[in-house]
Backbone bond lengths (Angstrom), bond angles and torsions (degrees), N, CA, C in turn:
res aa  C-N    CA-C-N  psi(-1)  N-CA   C-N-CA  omega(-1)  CA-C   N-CA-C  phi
1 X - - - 1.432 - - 1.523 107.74 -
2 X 1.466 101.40 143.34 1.845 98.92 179.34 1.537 101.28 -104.81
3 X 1.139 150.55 130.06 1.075 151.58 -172.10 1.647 98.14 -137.22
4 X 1.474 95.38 119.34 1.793 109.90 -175.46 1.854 89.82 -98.08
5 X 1.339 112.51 140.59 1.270 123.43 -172.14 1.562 109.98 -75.98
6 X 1.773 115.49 -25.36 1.394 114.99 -176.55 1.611 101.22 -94.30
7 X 1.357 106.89 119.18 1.810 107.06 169.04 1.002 109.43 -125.02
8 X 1.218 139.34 172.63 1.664 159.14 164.64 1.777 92.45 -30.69
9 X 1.395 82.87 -84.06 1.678 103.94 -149.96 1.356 119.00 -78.43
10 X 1.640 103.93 -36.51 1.645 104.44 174.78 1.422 104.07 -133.98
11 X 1.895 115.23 -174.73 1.275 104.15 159.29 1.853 111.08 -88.73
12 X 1.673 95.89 161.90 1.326 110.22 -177.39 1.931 93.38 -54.52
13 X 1.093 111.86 -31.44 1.869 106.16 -165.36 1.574 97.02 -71.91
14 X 1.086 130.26 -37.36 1.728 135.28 170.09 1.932 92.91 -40.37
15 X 1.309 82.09 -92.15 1.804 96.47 179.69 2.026 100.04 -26.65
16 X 0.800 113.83 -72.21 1.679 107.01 -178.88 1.507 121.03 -36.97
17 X 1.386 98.39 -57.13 1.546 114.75 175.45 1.502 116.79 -56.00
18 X 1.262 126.07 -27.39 1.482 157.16 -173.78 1.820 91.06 -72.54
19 X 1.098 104.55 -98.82 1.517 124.71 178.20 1.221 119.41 -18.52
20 X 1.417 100.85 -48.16 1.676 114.95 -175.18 1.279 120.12 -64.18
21 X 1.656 106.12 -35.20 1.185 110.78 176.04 1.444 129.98 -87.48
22 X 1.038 115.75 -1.18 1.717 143.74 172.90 1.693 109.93 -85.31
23 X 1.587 111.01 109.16 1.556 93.95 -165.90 1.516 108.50 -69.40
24 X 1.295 134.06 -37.41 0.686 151.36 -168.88 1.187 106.87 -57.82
25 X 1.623 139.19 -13.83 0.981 128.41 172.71 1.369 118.78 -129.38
26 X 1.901 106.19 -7.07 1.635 103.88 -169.15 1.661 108.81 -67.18
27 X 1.617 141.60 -27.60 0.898 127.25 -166.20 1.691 101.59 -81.70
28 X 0.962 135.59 7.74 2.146 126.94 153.80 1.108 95.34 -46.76
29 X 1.438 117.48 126.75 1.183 114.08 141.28 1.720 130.66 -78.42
30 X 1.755 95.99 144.13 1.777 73.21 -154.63 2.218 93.42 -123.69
31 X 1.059 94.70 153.07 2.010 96.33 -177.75 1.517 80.41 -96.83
32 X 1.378 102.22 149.40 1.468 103.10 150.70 1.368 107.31 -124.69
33 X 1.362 102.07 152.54 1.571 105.44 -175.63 1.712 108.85 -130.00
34 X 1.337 101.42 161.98 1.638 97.07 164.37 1.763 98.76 -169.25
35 X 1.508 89.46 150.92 1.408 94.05 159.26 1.788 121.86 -88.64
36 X 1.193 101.93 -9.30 1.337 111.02 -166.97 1.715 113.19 -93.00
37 X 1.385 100.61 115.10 1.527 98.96 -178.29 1.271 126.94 -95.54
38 X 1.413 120.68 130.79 1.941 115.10 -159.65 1.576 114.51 -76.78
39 X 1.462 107.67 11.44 1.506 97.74 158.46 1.662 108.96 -119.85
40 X 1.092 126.64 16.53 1.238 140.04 148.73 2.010 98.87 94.31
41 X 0.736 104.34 41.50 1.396 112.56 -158.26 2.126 95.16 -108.00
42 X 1.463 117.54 165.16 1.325 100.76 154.24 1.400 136.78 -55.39
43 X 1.102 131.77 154.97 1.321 148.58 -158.08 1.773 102.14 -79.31
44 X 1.665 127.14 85.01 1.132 125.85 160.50 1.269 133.50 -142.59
45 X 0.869 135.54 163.14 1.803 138.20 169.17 1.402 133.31 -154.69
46 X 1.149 93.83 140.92 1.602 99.00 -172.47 1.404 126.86 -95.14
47 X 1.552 98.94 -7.40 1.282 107.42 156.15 1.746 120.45 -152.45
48 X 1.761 113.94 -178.62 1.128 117.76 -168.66 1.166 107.47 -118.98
49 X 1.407 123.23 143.39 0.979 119.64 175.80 2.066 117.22 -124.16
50 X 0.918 95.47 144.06 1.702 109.21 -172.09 1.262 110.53 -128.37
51 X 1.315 101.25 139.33 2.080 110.50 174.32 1.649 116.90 -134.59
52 X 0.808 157.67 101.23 1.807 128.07 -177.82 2.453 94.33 -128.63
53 X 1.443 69.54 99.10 1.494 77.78 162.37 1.614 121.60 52.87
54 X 1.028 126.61 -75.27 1.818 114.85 157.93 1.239 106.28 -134.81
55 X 1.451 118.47 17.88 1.460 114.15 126.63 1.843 91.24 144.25
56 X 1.529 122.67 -162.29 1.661 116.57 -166.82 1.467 83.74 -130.12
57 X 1.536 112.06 146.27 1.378 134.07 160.04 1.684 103.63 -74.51
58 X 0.995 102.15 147.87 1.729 131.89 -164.67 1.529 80.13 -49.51
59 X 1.438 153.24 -87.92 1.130 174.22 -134.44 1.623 94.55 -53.75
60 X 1.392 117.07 -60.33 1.551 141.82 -179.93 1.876 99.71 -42.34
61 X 1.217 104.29 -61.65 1.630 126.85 -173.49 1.907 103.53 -61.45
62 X 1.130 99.87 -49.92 1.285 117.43 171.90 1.674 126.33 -45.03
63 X 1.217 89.04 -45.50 1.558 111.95 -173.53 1.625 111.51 -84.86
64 X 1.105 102.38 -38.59 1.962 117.68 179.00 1.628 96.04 -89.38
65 X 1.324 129.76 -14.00 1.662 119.24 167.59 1.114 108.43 -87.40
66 X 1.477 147.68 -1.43 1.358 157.68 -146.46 1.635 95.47 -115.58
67 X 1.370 97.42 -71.69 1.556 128.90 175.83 1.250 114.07 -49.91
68 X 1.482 130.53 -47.54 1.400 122.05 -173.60 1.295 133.78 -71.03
69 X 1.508 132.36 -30.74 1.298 144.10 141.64 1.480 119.60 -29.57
70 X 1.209 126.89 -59.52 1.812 135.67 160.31 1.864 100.96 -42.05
71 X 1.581 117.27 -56.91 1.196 106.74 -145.73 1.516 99.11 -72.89
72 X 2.093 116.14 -34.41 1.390 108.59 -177.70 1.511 118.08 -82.39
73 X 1.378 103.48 -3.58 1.646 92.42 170.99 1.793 100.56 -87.10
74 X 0.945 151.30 41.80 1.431 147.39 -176.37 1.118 96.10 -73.15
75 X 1.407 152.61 -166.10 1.193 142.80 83.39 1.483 130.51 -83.31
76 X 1.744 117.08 143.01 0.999 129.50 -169.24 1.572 113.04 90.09
């Protein structure tokens, strides 16, 4: 799941916190994304960060570093 942190109605961390606690849904693994940076600064990073449950096998990391370049060049 891609979950952008800025939404309408709540924050994306509500929605996370939400999910997580729902068994039925906490094992998605989910990216979160945002354009919005919490020191109000432009939108950058120098690094990525990943978690899934007690954590991703090298292969897991591998596969979402392959994948992620395609998914942020999308448009829209």
């Amino acid at each position: 799941m891609l979950l952008d942190i800025a939404l309408p109605d709540m924050e994306g961390w509500q929605v996370l916190q939400r999910k997580n606690h729902e068994p039925a849904l906490r094992d998605i693994p989910t990216i979160v994304v945002s354009a919005r940076d919490p020191r109000r600064q432009p939108a950058e990073s120098s690094m990525i960060f990943a978690t899934l449950g007690k954590g991703l096998s090298i292969s897991q990391v591998l596969r979402c570093s392959r994948a992620l370049p395609a998914l942020l060049l999308q448009p829209g």
